[in-house]
C-alpha positions as CSV (number, residue, x, y, z in Angstrom):
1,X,95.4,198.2,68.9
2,X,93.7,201.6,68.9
3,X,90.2,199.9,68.4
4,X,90.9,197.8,71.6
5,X,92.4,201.4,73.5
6,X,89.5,203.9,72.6
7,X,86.8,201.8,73.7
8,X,88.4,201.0,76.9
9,X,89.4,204.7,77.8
10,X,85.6,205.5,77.0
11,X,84.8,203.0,79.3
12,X,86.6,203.8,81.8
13,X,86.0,207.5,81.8
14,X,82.5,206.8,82.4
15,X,83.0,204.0,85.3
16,X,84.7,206.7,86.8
17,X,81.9,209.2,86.2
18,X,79.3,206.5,87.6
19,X,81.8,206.2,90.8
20,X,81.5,209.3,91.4
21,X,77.8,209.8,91.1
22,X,77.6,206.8,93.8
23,X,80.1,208.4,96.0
24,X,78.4,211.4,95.9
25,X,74.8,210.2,96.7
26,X,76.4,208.6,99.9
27,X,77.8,211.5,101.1
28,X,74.1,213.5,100.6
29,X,72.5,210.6,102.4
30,X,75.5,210.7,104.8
31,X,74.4,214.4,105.4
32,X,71.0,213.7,105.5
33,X,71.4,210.7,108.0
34,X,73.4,213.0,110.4
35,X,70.4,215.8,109.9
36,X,67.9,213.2,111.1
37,X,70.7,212.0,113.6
38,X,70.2,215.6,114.8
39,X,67.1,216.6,114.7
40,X,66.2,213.4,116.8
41,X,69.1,212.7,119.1
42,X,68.9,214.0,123.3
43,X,70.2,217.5,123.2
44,X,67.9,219.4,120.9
45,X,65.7,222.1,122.5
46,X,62.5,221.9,123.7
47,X,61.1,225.1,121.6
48,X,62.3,224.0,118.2
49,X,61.2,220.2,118.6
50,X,57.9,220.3,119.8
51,X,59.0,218.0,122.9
52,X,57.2,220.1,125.5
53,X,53.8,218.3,125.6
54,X,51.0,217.1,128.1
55,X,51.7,214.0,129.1
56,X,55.0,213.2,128.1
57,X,58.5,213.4,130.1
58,X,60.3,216.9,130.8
59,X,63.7,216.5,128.9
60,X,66.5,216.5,131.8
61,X,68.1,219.8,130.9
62,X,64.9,221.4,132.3
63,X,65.0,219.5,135.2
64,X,67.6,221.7,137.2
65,X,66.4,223.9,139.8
66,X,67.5,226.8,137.2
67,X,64.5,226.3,135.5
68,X,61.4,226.4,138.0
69,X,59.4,229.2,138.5
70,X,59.1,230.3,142.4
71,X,57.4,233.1,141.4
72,X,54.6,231.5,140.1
73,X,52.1,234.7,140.8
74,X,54.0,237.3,139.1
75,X,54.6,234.9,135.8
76,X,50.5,235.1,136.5
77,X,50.2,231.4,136.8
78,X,48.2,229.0,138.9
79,X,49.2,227.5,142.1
80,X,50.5,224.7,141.4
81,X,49.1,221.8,143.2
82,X,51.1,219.8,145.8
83,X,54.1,217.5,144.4
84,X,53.9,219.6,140.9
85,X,55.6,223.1,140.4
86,X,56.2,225.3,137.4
87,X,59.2,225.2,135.2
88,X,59.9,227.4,131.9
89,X,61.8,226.4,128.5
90,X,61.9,229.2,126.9
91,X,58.7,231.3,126.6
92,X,56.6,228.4,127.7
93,X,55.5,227.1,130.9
94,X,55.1,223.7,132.0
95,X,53.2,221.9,135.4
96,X,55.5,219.2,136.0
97,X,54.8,216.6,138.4
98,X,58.3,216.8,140.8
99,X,58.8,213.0,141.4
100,X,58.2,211.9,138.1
101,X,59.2,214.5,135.7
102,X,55.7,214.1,133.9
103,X,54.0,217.5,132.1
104,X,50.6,218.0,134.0
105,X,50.0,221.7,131.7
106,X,51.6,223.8,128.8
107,X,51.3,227.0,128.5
108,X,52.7,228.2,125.1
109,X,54.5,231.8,124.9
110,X,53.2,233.4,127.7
């Protein structure tokens, strides 16, 4: 009877280790899914994604009247030409086209 017990409690004990080798590489992937989840989902910033680019779409938070420059000459920027203004994320400035929300200009830590 012992032959038949030993070799089953061995078994066992490493089913159990395996099961918890699997568990734990879903978790990290878990973790790593919800990094990616981050990293690329709506609400990340402008100045640590790289969104702010000519050509592409202003991300909506930066649509807000809180974010254009009226100022535009003491920011020592160019007029902006009409249906376009200035708006700043952070350090950088970006000529936006008004109706459409497109990024005419970057200018990067000014």
């Amino acid at each position: 009877m012992n032959k038949l017990i030993v070799p089953l409690l061995v078994a066992a004990a490493l089913a159990g280790g395996a099961a918890a080798q699997v568990h734990q590489r879903g978790e990290q992937e878990a973790r790593a899914q919800q990094a990616r989840a981050v990293k690329t989902g709506p609400y990340r910033s402008v100045e640590t994604s790289g969104q702010l680019k000519r050509g592409g779409q202003l991300p909506p938070r930066y649509r807000t009247h809180h974010y254009v420059v009226e100022n535009w000459k003491t920011h020592r920027l160019t007029e902006p030409p009409p249906g376009h203004q200035w708006v700043q994320a952070g350090s950088d400035y970006a000529l936006v086209a008004i109706a459409t929300g497109v990024v005419q200009e970057v200018l990067v830590g000014r």
